[in-house]
One Martini backbone bead per residue (centre of mass of N, CA, C, O) as a GRO file, in nm:
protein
  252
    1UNK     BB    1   0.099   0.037   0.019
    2UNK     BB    2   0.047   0.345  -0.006
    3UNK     BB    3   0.121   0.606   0.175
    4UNK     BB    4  -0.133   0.806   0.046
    5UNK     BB    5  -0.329   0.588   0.125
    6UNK     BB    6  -0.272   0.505   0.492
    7UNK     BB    7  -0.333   0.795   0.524
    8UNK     BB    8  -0.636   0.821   0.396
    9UNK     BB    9  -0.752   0.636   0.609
   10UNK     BB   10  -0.675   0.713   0.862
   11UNK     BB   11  -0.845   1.016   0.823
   12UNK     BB   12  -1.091   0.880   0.801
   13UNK     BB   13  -1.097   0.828   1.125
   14UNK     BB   14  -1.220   1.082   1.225
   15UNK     BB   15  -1.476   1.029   1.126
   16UNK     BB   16  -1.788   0.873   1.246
   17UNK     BB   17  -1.870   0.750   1.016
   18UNK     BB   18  -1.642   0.557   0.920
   19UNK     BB   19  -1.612   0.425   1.232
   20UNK     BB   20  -1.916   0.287   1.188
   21UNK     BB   21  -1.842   0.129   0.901
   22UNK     BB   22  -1.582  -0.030   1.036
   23UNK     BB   23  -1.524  -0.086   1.334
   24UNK     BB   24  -1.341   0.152   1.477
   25UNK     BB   25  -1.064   0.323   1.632
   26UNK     BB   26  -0.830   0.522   1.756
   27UNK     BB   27  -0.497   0.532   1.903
   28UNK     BB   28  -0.290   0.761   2.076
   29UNK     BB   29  -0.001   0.722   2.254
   30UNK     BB   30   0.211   0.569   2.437
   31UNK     BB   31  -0.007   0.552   2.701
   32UNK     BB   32  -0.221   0.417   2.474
   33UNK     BB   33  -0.066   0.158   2.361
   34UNK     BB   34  -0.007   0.018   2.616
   35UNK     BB   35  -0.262  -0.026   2.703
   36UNK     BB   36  -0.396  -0.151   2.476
   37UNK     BB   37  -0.185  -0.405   2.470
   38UNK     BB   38  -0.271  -0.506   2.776
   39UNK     BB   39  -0.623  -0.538   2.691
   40UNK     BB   40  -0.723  -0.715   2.483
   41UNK     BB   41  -0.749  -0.542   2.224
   42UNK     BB   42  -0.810  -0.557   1.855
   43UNK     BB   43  -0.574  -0.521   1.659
   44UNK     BB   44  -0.515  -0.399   1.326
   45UNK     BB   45  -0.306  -0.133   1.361
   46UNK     BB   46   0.033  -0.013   1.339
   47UNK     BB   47   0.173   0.304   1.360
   48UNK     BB   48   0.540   0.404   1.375
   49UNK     BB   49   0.810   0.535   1.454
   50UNK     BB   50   1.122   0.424   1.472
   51UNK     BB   51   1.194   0.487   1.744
   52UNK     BB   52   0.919   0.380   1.912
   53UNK     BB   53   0.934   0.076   1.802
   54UNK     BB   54   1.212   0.043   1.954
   55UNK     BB   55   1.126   0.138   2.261
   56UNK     BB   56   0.827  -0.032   2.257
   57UNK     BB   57   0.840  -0.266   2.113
   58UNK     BB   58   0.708  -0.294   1.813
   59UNK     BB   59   0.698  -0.538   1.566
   60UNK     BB   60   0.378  -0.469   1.411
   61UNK     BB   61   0.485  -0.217   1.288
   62UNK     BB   62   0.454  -0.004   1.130
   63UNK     BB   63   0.681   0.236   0.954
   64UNK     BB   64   0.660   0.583   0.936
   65UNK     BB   65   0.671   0.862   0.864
   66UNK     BB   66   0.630   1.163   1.019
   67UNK     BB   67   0.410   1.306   0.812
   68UNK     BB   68   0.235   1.089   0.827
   69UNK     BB   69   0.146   1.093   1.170
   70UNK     BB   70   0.050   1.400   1.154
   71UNK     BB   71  -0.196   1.314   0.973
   72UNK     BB   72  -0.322   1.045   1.095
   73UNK     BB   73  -0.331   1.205   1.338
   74UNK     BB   74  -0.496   1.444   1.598
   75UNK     BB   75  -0.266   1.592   1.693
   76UNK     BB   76  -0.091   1.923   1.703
   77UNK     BB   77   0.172   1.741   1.786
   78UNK     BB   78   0.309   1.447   1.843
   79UNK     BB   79   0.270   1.214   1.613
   80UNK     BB   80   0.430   0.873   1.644
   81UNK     BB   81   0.177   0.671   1.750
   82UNK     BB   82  -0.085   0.453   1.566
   83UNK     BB   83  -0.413   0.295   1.591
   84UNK     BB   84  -0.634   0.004   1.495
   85UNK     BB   85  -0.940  -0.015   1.661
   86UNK     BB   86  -1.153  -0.263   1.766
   87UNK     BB   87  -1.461  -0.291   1.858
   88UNK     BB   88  -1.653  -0.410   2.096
   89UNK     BB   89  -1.853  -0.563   2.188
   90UNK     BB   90  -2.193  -0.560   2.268
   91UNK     BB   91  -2.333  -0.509   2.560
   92UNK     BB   92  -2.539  -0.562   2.814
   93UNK     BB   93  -2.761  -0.425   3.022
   94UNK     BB   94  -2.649  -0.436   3.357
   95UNK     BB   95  -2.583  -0.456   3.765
   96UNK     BB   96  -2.423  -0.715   3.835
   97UNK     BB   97  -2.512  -0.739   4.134
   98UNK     BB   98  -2.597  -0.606   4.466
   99UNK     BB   99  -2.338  -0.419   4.478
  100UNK     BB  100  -2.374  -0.247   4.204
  101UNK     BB  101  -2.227   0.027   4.031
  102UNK     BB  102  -2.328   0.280   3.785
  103UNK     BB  103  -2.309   0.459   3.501
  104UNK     BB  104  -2.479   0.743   3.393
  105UNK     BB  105  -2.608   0.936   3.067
  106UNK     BB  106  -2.780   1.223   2.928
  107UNK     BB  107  -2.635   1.396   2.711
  108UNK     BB  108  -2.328   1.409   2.638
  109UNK     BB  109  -2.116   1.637   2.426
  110UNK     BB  110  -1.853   1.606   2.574
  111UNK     BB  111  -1.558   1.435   2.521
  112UNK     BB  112  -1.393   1.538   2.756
  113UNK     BB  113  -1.596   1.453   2.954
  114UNK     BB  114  -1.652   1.174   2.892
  115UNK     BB  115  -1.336   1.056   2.935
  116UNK     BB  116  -1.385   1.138   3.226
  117UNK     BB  117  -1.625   0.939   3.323
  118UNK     BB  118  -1.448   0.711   3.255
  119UNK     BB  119  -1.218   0.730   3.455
  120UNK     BB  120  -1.474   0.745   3.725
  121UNK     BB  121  -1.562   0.486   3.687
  122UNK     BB  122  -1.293   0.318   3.721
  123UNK     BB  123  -1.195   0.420   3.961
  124UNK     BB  124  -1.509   0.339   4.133
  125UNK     BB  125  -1.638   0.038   4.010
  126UNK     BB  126  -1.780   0.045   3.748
  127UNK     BB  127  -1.933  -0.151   3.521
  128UNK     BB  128  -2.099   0.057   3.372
  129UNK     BB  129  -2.149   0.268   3.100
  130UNK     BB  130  -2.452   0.472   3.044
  131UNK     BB  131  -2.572   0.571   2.679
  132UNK     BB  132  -2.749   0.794   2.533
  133UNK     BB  133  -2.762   0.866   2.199
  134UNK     BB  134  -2.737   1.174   2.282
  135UNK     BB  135  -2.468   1.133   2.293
  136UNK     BB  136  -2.103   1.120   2.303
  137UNK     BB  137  -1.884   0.971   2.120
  138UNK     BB  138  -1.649   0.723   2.293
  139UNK     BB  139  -1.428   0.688   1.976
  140UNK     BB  140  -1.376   0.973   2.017
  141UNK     BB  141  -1.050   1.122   2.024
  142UNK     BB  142  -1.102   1.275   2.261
  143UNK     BB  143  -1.176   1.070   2.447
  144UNK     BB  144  -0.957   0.854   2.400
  145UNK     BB  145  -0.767   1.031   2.562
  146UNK     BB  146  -0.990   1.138   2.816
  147UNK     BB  147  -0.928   0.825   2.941
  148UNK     BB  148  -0.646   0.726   3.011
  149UNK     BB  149  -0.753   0.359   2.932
  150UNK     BB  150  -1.061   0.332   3.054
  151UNK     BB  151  -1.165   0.241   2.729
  152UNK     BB  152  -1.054  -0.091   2.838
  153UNK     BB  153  -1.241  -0.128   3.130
  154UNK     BB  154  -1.543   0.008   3.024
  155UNK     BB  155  -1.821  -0.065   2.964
  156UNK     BB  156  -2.055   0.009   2.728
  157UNK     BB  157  -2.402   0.157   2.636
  158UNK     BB  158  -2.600   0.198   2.437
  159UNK     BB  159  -2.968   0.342   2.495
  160UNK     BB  160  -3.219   0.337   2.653
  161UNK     BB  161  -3.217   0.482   2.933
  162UNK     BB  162  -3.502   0.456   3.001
  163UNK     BB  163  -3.572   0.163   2.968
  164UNK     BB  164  -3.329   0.084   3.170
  165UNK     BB  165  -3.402   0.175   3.438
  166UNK     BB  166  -3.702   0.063   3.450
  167UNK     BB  167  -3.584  -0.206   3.459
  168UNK     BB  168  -3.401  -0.241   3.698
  169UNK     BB  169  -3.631  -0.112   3.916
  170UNK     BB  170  -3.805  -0.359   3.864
  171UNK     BB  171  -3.523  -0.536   3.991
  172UNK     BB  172  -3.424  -0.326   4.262
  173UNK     BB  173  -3.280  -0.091   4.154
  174UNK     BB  174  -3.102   0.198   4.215
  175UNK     BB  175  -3.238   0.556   4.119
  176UNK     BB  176  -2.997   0.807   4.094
  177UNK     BB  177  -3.067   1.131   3.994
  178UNK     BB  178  -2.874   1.435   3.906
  179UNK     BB  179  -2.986   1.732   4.070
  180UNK     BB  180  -3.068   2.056   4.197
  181UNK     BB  181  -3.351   1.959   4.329
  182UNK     BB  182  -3.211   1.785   4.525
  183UNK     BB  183  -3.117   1.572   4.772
  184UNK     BB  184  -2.901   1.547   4.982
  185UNK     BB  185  -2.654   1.330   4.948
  186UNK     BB  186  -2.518   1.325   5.253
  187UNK     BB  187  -2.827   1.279   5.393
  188UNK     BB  188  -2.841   0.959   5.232
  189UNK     BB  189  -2.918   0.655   5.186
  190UNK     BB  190  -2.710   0.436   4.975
  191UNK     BB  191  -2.798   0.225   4.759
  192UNK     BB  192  -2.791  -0.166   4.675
  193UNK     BB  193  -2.798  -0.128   4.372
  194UNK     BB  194  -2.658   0.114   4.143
  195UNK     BB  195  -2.791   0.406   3.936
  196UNK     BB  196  -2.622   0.685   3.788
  197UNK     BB  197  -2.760   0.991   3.689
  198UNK     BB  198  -2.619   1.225   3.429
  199UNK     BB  199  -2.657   1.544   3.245
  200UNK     BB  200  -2.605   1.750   3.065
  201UNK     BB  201  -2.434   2.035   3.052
  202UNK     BB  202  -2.762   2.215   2.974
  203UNK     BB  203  -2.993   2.002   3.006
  204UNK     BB  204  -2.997   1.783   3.156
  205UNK     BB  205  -3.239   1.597   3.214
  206UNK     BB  206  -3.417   1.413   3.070
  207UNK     BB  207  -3.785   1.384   3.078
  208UNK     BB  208  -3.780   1.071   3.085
  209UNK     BB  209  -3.576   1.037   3.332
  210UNK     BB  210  -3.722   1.230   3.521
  211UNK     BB  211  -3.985   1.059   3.516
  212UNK     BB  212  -3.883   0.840   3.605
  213UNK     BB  213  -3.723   0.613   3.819
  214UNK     BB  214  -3.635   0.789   4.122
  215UNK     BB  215  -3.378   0.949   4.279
  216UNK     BB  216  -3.297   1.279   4.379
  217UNK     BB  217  -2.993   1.447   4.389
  218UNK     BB  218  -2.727   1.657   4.565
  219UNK     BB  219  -2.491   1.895   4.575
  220UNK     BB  220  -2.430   2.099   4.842
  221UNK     BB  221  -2.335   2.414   4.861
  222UNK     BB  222  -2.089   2.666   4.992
  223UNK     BB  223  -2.098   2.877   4.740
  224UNK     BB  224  -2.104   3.092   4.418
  225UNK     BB  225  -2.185   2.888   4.258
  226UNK     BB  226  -2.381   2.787   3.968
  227UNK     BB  227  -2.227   2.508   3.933
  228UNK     BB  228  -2.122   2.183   3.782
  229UNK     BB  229  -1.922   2.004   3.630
  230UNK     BB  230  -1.995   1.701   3.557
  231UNK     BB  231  -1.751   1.580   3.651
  232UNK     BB  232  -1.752   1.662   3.934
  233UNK     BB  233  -2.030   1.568   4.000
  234UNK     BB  234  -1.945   1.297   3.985
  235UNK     BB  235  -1.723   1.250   4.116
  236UNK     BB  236  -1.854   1.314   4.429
  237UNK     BB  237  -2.065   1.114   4.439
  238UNK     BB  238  -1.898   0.864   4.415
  239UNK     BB  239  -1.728   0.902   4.659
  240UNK     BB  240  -2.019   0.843   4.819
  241UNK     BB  241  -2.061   0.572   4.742
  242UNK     BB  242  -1.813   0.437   4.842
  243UNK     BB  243  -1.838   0.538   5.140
  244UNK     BB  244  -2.110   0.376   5.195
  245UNK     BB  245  -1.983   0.105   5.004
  246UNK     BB  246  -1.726  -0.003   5.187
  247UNK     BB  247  -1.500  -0.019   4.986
  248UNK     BB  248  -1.180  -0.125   4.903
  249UNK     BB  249  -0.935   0.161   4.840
  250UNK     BB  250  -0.705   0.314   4.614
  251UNK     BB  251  -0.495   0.540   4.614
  252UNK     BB  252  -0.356   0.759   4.436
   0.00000   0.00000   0.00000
């Protein structure tokens, strides 16, 4: 293959078009490429600069010049080995046993707030993290890079969300969804199995998860912030679910 044939074709899987065509999404940066080789996800394809190549050790590397990494990559500048990975298959929502905990989201649309709540599901052990369509995709390469190789071990799930919760609710789940007009959470009992819902960065819940089956929670302010970034907002919340599920947590 001519150098760029692979160069358009990698540059291809920017669209999410693309990559929803071929089941494919992009890796790149030595830190997730090492996390990548370690996590048994279907490697495709690898390019990688010649010094990359032989200090990461990886023999099935293609090497390719410094311009052809440049175009291929999503970075603006130090790309230097990029991964072509196969998406894992779609598994079902599930609360998988009486302890479980998962986090869910709500149209959540940026990217990057995306990838940090993969981070924030992964450190407090969501068994998985289920998103309504109108999230944003989260084999965007600036999710999977805002993952910081946490979407190698938190599995996805898109799909109705609001019938996804009626239902693990009709099945004994706590269903808690994080509103400004809710129960102060410090001063709630959290129980398990628990699926946490939190909405998007501009207009919160849909009408459908509002409404639907579950118990409303707030972190209480303390200062004079209008709100807080979902994902702070995450972080918060599972800290205390953490806390009362008193399970044993290793420091960062």
């Amino acid at each position: 293959m001519s150098g760029g044939a692979h160069v358009k074709r990698v540059r291809a899987l920017h669209r999410r078009q693309e990559r929803e065509a071929q089941g494919v999404f992009l890796v790149q940066g030595r830190k997730l490429i090492a996390e990548l080789l370690a996590s048994g996800h279907e490697l495709a394809e690898l390019f990688a600069a010649e010094a990359v190549a032989r200090e990461m050790n990886l023999p099935g590397a293609r090497v390719v010049p410094a311009k052809d990494l440049e175009r291929m990559g999503t970075f603006e500048q130090g790309n230097e080995v990029v991964a072509v990975v196969r998406k894992p298959r779609p598994v079902r929502a599930a609360t998988h046993g009486r302890e479980a905990f998962l986090l869910a989201v709500d149209g959540v649309s940026d990217p990057g707030n995306m990838g940090t709540l993969l981070r924030i599901a992964d450190w407090f052990g969501a068994a998985q993290l289920w998103c309504s369509p109108e999230s944003v995709e989260v084999w965007n390469p600036k999710c999977v890079q805002a993952s910081m190789g946490s979407i190698f071990r938190v599995p996805v799930v898109y799909g109705d969300l609001g019938a996804a919760l009626a239902e693990v609710a009709q099945h004994g789940a706590h269903v808690y969804k994080a509103e400004a007009s809710g129960a102060n959470v410090f001063k709630e009992k959290l129980a398990r199995p628990a699926v946490l819902v939190l909405g998007s960065e501009s207009h919160g819940l849909s009408k459908t998860v509002r409404e639907g089956p579950g118990r409303s929670i707030a972190i209480p302010a303390f200062g004079g912030a209008e709100s807080l970034n979902v994902a702070a907002a995450a972080a918060a919340l599972c800290m205390e679910f953490a806390r009362q599920g008193g399970g044993r947590g290793q420091g960062a």
